[in-house]
C-alpha positions as CSV (number, residue, x, y, z in Angstrom):
1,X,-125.4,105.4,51.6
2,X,-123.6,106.9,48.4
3,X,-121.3,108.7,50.4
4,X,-120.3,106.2,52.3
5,X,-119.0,104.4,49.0
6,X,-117.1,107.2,47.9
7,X,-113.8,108.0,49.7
8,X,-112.1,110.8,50.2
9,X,-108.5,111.4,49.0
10,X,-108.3,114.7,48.9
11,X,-110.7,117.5,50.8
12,X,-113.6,117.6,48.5
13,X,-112.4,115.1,45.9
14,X,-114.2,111.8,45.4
15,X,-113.0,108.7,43.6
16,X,-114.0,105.3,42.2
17,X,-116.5,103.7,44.8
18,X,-114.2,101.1,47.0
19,X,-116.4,98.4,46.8
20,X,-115.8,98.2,42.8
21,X,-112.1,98.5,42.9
22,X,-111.2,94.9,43.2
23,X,-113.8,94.0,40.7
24,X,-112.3,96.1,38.6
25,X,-108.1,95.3,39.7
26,X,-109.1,91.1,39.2
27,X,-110.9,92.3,35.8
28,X,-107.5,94.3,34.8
29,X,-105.5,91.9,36.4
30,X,-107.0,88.7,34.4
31,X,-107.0,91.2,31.4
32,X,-103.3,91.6,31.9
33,X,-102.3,88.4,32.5
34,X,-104.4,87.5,28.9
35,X,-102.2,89.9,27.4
36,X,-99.0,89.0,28.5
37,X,-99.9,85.2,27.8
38,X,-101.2,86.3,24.3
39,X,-98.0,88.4,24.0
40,X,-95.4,85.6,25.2
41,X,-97.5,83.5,22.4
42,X,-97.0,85.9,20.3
43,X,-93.1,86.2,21.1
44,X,-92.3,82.9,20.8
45,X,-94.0,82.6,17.7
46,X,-91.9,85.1,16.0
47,X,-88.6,83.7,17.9
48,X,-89.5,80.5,15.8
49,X,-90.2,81.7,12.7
50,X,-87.5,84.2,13.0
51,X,-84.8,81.1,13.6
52,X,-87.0,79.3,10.7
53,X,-85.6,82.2,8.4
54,X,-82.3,82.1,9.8
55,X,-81.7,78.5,9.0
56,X,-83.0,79.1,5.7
57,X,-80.8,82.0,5.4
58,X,-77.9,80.1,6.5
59,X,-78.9,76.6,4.0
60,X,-79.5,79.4,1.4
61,X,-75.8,80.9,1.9
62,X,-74.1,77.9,1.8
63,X,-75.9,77.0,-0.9
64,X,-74.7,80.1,-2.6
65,X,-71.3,79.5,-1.6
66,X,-71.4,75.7,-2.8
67,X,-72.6,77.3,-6.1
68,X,-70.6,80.6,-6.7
69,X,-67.5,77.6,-6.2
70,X,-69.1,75.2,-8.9
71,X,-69.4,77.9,-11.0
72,X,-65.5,78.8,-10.4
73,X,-64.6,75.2,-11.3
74,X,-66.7,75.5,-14.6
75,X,-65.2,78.6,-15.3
76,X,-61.8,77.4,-15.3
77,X,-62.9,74.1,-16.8
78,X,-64.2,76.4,-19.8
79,X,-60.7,78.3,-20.0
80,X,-58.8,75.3,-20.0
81,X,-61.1,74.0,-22.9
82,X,-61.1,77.5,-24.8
83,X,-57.4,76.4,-24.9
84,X,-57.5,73.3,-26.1
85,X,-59.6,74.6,-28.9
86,X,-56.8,77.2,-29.6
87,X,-54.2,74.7,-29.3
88,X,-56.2,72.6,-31.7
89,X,-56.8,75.2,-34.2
90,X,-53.1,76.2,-34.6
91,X,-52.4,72.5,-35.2
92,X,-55.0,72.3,-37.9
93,X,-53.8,75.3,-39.4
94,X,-50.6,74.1,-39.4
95,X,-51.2,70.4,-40.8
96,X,-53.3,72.5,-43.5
97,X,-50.3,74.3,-44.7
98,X,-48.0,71.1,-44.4
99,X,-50.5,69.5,-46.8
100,X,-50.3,72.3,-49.1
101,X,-46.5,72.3,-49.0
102,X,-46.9,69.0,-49.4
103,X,-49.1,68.7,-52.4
104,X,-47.0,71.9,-53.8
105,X,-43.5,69.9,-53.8
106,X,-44.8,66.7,-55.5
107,X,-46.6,68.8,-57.9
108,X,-43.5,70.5,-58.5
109,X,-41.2,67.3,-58.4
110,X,-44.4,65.3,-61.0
111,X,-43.3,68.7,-63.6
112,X,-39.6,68.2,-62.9
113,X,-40.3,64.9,-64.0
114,X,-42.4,65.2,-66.6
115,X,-39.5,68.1,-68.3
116,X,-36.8,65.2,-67.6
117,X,-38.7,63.0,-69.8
118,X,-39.0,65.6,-72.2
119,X,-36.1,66.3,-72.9
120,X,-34.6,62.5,-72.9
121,X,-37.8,62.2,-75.3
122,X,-36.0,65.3,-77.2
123,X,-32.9,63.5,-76.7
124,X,-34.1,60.1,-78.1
125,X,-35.7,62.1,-81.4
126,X,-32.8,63.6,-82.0
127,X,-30.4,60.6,-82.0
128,X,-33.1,58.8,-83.9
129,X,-33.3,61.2,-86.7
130,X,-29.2,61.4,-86.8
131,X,-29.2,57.9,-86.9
132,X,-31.9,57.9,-90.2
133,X,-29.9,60.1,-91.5
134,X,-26.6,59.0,-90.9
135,X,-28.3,55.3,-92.3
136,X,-30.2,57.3,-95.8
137,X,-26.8,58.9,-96.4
């Protein structure tokens, strides 16, 4: 009866009994189909998340770009106002020395003054004191 379960392939070669072959294909067969459902699960789930990282990828470069162009902007903005604190500077500086010019010409036209009256003061005590003694004499 063993025999007859056996079969013969080959002269003097047995294999699997035939009556546990199907058995055995449905068994591989549903294990197979299991797989490849697990697998195509398993696929699509990586598909997803692998588009979920591409749109971040994609939001986080244009992101980027949007910001390495701000950043441009406040670049320039910074030059423009490095500038203006230049320009601003030089003015200062130069309002500082008109002031001193300034200050230095009224100082020296308050002594010019002050020797004109001098002298007319001079003047006057002269004339005074030839007039005494023109007047004593």
């Amino acid at each position: 009866a063993v025999a007859q379960l056996f079969t013969l392939t080959r002269p003097g070669l047995l294999t699997t009994p035939i009556l546990t072959v199907k058995p055995r294909r449905r068994r591989l067969r549903g294990e197979l189909s299991t797989m490849k459902v697990g697998w195509d699960g398993h696929i699509a789930q990586i598909s997803k998340e692998t588009v979920a990282k591409d749109i971040q990828i994609k939001m986080l470069q244009d992101q980027d770009s949007k910001l390495r162009a701000e950043m441009a902007r406040h670049k320039e903005d910074v030059e423009k106002y490095k500038q203006q604190l230049v320009q601003a500077a030089e003015r200062e500086r130069s309002l500082e020395q008109m002031k001193v010019q300034a200050e230095l010409d009224w100082q020296q036209r308050c002594e010019e003054i002050e020797r004109s009256q001098y002298l007319k003061s001079e003047e006057l005590i002269q004339t005074l004191s030839q007039a005494r003694n023109q007047v004593s004499q």
